[in-house]
GUVO-532608 format. One record per atom (N, C-alpha, C): residue number from 0; x, y, z; atom name. Coordinates in Angstrom, 1 decimal. Example, Ala and Ser with C-alpha at 12.3 -4.5 7.8 and 13.67 -1.06 7.14 Angstrom:
2
(rec 0; (13.2; -5.7; 7.8); 'N') (rec 0; (12.3; -4.5; 7.8); 'CA') (rec 0; (13.2; -3.3; 7.8); 'C') (rec 1; (12.8; -2.2; 7.1); 'N') (rec 1; (13.7; -1.1; 7.1); 'CA') (rec 1; (12.9; 0.0; 7.9); 'C') 
END
This chain:
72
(rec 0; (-15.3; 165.1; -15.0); 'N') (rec 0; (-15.0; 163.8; -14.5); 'CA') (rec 0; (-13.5; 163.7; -14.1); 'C') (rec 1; (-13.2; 162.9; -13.2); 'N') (rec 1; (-12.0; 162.5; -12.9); 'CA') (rec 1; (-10.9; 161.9; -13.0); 'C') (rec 2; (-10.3; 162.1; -13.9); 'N') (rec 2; (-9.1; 161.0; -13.9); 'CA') (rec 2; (-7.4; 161.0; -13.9); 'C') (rec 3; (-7.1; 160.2; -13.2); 'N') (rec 3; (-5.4; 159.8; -12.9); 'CA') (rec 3; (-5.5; 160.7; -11.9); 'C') (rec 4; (-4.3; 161.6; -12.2); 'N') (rec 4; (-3.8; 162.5; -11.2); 'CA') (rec 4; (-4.9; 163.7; -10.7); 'C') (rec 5; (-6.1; 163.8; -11.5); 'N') (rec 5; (-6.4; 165.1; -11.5); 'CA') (rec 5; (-7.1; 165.4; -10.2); 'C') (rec 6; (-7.6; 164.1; -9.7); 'N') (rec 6; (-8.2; 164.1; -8.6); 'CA') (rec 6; (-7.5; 164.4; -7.5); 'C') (rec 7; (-6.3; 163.7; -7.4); 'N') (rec 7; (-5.2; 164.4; -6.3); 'CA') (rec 7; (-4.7; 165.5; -6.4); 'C') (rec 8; (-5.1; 166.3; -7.6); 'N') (rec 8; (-4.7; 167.7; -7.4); 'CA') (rec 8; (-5.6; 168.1; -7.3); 'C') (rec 9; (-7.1; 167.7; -7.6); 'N') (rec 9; (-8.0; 168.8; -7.3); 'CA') (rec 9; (-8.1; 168.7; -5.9); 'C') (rec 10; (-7.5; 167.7; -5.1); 'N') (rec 10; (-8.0; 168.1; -3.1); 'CA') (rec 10; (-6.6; 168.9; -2.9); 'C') (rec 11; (-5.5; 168.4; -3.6); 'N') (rec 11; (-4.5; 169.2; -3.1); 'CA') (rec 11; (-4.4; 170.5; -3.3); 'C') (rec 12; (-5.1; 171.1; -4.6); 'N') (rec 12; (-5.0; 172.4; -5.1); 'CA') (rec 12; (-6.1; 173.0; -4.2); 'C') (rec 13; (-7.3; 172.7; -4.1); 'N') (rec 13; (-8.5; 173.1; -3.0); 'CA') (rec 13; (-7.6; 173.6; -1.9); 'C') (rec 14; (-7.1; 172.6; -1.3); 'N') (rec 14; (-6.7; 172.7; 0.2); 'CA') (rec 14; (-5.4; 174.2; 0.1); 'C') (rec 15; (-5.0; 173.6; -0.6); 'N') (rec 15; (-3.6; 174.8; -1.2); 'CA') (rec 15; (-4.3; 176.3; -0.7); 'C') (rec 16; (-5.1; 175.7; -2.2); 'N') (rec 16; (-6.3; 177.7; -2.4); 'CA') (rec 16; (-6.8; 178.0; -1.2); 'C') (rec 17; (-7.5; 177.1; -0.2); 'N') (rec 17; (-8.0; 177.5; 1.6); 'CA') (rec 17; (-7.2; 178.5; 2.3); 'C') (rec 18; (-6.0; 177.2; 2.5); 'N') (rec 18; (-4.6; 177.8; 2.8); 'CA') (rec 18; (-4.4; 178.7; 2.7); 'C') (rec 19; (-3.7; 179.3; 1.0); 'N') (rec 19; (-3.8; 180.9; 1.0); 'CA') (rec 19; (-4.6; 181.7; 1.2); 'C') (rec 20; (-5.7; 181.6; 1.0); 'N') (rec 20; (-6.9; 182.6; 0.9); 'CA') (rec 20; (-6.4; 182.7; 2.9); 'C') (rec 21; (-6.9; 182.0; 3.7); 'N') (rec 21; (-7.1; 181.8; 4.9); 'CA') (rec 21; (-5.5; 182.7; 5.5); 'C') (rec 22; (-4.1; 182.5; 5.0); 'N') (rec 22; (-3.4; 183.3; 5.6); 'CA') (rec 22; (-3.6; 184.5; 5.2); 'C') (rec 23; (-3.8; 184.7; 3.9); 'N') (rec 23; (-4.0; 186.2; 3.4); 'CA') (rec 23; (-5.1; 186.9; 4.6); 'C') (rec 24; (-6.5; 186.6; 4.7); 'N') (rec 24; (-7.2; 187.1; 5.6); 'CA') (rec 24; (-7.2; 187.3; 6.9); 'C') (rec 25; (-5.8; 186.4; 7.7); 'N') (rec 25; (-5.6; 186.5; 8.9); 'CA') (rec 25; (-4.6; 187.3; 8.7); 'C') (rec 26; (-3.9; 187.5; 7.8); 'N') (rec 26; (-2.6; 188.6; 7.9); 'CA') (rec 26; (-3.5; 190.1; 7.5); 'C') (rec 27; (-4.5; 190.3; 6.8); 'N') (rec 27; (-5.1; 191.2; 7.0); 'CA') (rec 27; (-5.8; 191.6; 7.8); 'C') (rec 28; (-6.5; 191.0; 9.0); 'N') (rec 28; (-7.4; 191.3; 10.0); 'CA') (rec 28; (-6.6; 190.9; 11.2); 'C') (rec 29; (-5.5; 190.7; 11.2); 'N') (rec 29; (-4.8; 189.9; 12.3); 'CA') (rec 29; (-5.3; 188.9; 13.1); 'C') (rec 30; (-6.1; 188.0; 12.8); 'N') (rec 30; (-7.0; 186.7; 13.4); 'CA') (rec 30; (-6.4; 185.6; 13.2); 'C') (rec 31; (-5.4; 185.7; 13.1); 'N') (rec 31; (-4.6; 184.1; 13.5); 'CA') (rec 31; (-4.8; 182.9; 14.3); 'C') (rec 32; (-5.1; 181.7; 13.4); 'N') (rec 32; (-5.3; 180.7; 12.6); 'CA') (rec 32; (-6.9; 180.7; 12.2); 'C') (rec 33; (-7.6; 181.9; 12.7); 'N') (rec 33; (-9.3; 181.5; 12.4); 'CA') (rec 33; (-9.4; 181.7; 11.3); 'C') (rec 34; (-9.3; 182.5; 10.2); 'N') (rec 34; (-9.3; 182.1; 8.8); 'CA') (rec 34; (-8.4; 180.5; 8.0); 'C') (rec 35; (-7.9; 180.2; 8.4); 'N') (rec 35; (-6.6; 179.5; 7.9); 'CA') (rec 35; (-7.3; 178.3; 8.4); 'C') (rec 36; (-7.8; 178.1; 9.3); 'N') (rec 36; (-8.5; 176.9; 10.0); 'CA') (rec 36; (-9.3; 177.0; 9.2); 'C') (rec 37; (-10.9; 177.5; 9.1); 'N') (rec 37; (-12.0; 177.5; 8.4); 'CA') (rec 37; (-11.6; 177.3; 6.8); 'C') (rec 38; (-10.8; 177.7; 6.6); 'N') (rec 38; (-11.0; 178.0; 4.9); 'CA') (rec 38; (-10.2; 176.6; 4.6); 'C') (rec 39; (-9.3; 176.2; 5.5); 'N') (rec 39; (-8.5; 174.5; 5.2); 'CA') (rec 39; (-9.9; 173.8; 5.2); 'C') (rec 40; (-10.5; 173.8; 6.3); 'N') (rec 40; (-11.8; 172.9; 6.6); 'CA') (rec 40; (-12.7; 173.0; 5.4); 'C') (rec 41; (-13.4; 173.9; 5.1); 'N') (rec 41; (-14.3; 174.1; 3.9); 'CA') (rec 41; (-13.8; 173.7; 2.5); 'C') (rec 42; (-12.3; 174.2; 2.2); 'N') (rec 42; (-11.5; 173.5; 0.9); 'CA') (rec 42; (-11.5; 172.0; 1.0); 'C') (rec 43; (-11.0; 171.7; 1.9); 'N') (rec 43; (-11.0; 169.7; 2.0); 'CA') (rec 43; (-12.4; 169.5; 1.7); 'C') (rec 44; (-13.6; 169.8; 2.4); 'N') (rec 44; (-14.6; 169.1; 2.3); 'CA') (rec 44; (-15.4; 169.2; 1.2); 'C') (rec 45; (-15.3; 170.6; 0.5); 'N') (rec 45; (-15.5; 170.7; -1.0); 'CA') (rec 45; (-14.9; 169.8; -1.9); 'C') (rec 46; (-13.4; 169.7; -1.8); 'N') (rec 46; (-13.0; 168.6; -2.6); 'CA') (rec 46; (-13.3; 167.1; -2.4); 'C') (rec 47; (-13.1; 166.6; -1.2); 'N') (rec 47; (-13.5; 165.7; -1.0); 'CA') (rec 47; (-15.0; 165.4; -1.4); 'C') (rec 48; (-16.0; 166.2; -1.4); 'N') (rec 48; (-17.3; 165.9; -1.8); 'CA') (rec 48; (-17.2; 165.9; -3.1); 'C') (rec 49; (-16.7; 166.5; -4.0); 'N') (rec 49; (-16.3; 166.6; -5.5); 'CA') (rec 49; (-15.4; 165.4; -5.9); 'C') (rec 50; (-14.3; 164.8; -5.4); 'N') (rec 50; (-14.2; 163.5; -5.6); 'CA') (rec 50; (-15.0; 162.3; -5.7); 'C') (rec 51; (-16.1; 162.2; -4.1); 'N') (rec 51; (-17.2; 161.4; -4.1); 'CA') (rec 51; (-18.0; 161.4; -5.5); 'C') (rec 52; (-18.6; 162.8; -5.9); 'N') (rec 52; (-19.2; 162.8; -6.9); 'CA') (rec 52; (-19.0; 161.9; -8.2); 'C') (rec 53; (-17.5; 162.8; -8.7); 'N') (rec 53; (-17.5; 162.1; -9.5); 'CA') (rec 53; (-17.3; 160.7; -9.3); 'C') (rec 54; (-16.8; 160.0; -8.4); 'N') (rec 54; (-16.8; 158.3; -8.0); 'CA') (rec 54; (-18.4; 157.8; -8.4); 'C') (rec 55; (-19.0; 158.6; -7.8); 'N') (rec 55; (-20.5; 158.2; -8.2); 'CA') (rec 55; (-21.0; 158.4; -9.5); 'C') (rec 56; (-20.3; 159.2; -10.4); 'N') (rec 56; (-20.7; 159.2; -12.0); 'CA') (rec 56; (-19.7; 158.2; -12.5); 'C') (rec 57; (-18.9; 157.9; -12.5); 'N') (rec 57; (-18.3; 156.9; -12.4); 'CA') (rec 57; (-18.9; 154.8; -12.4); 'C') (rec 58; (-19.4; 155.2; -11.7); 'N') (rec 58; (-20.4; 154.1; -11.1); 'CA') (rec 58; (-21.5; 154.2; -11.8); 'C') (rec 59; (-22.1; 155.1; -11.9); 'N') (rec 59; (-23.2; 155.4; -12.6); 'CA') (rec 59; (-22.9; 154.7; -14.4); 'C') (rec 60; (-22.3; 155.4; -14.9); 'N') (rec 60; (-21.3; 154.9; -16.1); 'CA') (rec 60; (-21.0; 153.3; -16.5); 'C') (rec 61; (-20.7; 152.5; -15.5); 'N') (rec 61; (-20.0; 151.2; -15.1); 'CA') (rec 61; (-21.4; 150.3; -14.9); 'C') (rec 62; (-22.2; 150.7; -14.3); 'N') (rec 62; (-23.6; 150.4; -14.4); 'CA') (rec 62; (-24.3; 150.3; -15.7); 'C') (rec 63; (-24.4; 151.2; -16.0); 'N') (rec 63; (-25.0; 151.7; -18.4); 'CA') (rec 63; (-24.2; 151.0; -18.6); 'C') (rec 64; (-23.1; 150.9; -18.6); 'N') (rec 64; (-22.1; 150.0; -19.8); 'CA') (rec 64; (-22.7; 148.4; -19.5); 'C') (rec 65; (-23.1; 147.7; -18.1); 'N') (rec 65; (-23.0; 146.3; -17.9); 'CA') (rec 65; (-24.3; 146.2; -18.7); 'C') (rec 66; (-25.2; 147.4; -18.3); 'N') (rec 66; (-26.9; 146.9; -18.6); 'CA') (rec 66; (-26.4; 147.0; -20.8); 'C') (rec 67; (-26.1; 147.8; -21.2); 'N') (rec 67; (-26.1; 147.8; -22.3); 'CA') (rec 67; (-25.5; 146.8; -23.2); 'C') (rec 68; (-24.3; 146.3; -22.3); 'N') (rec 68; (-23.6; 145.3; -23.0); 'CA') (rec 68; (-24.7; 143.7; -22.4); 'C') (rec 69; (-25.2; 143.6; -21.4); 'N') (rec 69; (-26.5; 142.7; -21.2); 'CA') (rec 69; (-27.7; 142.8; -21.9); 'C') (rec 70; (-27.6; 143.8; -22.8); 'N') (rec 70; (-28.8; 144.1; -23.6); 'CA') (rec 70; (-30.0; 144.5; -22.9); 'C') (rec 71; (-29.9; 144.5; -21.7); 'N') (rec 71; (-31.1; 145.1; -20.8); 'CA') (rec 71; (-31.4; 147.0; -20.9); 'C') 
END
């Protein structure tokens, strides 16, 4: 689960790790920006969907707690 900061470093660290991985593989195959593009793109949208998640367990959570404390 998510909380405080960890969420903004898990997109920032994602994106980070793309990043590197993505220049590493264009400086070894000489393909500049096509690794570095793809792997930024796939890193954001991993984290970003991993944020969503947990927002939705979160909610999920926030939900149990109202019905429990309603006695329902």
């Amino acid at each position: 689960m998510i909380r405080g900061w960890s969420g903004s470093a898990d997109v920032f660290g994602s994106i980070l790790g793309g990043l590197l991985i993505g220049l590493g593989l264009d400086a070894l195959f000489g393909t500049a920006p096509a690794f570095v593009v793809g792997f930024v793109v796939v890193a954001a949208i991993g984290a970003f969907y991993k944020s969503y998640a947990a927002s939705e367990q979160l909610e999920e959570l926030a939900r149990e707690a109202l019905r429990v404390r309603d006695g329902l």
